[in-house]
Backbone as JSON, one array per atom type, in Angstrom:
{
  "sequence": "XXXXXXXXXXXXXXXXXXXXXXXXXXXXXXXXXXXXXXXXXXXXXXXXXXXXXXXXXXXXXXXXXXXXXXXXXXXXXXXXXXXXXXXXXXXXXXXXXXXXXXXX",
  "N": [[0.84, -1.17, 0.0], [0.56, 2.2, -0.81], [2.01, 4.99, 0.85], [1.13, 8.25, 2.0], [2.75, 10.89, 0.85], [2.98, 13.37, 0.5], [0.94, 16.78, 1.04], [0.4, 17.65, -1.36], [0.86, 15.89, -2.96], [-1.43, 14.01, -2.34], [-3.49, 16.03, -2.85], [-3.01, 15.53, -6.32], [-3.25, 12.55, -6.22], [-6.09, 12.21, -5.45], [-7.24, 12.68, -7.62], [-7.49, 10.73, -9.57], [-9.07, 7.95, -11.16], [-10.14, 6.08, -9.27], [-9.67, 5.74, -6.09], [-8.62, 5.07, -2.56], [-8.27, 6.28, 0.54], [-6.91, 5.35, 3.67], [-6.9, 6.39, 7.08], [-4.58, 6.94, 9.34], [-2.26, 5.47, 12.36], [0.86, 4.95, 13.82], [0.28, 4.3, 16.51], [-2.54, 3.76, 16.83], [-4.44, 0.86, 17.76], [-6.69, -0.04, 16.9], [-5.88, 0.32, 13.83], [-3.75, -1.41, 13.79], [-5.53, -3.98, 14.38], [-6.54, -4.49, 11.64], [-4.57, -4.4, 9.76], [-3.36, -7.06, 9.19], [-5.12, -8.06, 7.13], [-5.42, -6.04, 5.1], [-4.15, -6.18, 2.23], [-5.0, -7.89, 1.53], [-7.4, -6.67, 1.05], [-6.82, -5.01, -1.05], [-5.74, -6.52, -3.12], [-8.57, -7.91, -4.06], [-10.02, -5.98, -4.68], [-8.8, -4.52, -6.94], [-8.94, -3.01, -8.95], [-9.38, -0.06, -7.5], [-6.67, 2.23, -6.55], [-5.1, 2.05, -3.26], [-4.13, 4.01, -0.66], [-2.4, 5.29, 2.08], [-2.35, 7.46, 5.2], [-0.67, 8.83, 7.34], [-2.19, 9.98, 10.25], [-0.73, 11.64, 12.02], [1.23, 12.82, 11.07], [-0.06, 14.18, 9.19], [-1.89, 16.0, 10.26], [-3.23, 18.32, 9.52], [-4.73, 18.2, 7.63], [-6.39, 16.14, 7.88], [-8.12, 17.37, 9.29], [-8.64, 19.14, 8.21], [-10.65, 17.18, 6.29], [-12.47, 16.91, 8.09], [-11.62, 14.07, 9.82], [-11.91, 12.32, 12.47], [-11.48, 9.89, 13.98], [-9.83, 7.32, 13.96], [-8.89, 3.6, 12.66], [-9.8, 5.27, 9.41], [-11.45, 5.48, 6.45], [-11.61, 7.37, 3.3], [-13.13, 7.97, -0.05], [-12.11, 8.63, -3.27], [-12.99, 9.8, -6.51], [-11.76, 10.97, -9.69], [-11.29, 13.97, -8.11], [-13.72, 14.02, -6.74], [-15.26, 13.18, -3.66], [-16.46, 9.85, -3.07], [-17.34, 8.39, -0.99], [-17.58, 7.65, 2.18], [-15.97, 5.78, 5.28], [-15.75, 7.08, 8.41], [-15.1, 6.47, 11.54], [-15.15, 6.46, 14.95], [-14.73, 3.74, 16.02], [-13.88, -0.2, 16.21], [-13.09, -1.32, 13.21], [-14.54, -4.09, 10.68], [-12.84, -6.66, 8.38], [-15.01, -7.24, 6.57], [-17.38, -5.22, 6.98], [-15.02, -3.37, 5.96], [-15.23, -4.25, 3.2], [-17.89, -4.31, 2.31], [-18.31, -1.51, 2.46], [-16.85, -0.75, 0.32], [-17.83, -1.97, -1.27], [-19.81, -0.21, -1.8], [-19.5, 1.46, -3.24], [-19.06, 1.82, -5.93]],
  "CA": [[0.0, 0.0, 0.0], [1.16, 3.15, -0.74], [2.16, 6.07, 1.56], [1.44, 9.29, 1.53], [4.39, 11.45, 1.28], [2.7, 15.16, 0.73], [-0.66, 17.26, 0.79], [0.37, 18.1, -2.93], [0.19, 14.09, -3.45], [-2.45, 13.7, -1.82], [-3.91, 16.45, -4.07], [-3.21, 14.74, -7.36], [-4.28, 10.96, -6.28], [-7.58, 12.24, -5.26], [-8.12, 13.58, -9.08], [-7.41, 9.65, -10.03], [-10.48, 7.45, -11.05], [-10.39, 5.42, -8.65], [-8.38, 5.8, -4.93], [-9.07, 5.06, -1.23], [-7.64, 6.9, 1.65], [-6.69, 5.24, 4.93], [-6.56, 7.45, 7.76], [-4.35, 5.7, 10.39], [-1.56, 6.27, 12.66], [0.98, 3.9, 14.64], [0.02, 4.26, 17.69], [-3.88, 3.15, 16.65], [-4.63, -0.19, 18.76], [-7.38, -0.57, 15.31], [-5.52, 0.38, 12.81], [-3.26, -2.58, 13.92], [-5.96, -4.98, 14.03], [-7.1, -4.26, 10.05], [-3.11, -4.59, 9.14], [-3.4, -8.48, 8.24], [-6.26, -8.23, 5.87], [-5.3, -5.02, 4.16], [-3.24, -6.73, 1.68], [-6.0, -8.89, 0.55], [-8.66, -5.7, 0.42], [-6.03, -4.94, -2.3], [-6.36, -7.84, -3.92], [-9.56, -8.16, -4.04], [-10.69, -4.48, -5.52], [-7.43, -3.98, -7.86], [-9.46, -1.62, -9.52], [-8.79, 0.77, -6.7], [-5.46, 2.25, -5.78], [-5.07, 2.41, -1.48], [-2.5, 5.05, -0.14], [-2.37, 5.51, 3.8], [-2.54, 8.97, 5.51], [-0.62, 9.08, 8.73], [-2.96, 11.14, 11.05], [-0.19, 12.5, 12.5], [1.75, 13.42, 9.85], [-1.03, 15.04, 8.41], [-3.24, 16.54, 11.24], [-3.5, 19.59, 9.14], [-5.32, 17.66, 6.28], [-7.21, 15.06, 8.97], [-9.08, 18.46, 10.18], [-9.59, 20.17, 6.51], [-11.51, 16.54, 5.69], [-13.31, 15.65, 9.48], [-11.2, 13.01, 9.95], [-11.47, 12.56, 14.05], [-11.3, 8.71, 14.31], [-9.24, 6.1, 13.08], [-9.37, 3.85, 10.92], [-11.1, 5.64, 8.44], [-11.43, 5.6, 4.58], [-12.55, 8.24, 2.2], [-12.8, 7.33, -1.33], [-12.16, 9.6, -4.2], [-13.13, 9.52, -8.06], [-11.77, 12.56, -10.44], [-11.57, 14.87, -7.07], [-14.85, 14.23, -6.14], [-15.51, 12.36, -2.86], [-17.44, 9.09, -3.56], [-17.92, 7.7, 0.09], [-16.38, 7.62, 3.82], [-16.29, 4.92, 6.23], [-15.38, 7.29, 9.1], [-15.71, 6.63, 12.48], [-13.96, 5.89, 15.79], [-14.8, 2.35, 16.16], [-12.62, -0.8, 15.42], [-13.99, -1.79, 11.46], [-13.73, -5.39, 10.14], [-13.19, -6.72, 7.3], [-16.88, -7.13, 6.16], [-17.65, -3.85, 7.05], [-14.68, -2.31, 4.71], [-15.72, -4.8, 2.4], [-19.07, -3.63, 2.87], [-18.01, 0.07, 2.39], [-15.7, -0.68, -0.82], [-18.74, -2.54, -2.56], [-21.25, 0.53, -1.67], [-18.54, 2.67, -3.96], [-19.68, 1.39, -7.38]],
  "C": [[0.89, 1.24, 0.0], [1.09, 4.37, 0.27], [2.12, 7.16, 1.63], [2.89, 10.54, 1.72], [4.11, 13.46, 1.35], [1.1, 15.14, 0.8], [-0.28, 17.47, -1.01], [0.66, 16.84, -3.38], [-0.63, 13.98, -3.35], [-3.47, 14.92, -2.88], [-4.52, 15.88, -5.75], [-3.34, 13.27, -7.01], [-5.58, 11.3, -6.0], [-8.68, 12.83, -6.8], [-7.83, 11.96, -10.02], [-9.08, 9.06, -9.81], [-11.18, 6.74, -10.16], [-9.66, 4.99, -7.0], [-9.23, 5.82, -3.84], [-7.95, 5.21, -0.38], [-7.85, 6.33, 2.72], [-5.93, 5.92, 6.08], [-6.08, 6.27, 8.89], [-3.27, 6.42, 11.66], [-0.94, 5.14, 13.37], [0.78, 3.32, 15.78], [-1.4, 3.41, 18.14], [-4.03, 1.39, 16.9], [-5.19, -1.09, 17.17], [-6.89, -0.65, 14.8], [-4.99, -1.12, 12.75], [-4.09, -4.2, 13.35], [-6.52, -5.2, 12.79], [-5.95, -4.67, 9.36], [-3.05, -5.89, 8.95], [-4.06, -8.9, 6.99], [-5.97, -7.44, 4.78], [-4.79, -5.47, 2.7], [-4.51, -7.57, 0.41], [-7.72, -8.25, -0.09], [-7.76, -5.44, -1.21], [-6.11, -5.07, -3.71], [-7.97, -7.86, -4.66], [-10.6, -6.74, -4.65], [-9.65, -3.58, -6.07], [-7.96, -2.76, -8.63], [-9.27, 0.07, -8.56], [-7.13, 0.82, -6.15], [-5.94, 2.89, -4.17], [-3.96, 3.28, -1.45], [-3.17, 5.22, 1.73], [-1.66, 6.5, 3.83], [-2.11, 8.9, 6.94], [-1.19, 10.09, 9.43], [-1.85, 12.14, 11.72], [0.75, 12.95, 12.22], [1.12, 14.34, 9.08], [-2.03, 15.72, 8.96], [-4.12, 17.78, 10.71], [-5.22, 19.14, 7.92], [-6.51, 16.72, 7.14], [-8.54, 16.29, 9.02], [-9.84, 18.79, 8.85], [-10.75, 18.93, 6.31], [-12.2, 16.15, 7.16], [-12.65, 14.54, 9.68], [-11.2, 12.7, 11.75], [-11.46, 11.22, 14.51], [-10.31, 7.76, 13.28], [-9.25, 4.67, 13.31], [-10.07, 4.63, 10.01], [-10.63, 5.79, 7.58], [-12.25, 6.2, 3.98], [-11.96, 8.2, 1.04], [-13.38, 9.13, -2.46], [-12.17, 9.04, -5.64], [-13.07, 10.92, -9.07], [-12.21, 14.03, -9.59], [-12.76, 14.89, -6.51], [-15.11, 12.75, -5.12], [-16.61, 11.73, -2.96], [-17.75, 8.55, -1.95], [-16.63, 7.6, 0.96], [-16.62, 6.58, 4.62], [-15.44, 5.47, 7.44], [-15.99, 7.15, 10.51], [-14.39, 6.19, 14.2], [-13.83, 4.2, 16.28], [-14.19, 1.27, 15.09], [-13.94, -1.26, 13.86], [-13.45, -3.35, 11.6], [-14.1, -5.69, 8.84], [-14.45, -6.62, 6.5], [-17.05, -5.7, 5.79], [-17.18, -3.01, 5.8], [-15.33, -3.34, 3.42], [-16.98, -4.31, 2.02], [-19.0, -2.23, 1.98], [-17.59, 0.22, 0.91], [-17.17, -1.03, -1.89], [-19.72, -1.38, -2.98], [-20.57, 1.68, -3.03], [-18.99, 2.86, -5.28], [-20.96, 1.47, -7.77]]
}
């Protein structure tokens, strides 16, 4: 999965057709427990590129989009936000699964 490395990345992947944002951070107890599966969300909806958003690397950008829990994923299509699965509670697979299918 890819990393984000700027807000002016993060810029141009969100004007891509197809991209999902994971808001995370290392410290996140959740995030952790999602980190075995991730690999195989991947997989499994190649049609989307993933990039991960350290929250606290990016607190500036967390705030501009509501971001106040983690995990969370907000999906973008040609800059326009297609759907969020934000919240503070742990997610499971299903769920993003769930979330990824509602996208289409």
């Amino acid at each position: 999965m890819k990393k984000l490395e700027s807000v002016e990345q993060f810029e141009q992947l969100k004007q891509e057709e197809r991209v999902i944002f994971l808001f995370t951070a290392d410290w996140c107890a959740d995030c952790r427990v999602i980190e075995p599966f991730l690999p195989t969300l991947e997989t499994e909806f190649a049609e989307y590129e993933f990039v991960t958003i350290d929250r606290d690397e990016f607190i500036d950008l967390c705030s501009q989009l509501d971001i106040f829990g983690i995990p969370s994923f907000v999906a973008f299509s040609e800059g326009t936000e297609t759907g969020r699965f934000v919240s503070k509670n742990r997610k499971t697979k299903e769920e993003i699964e769930e979330f990824i299918n509602s996208l289409t």
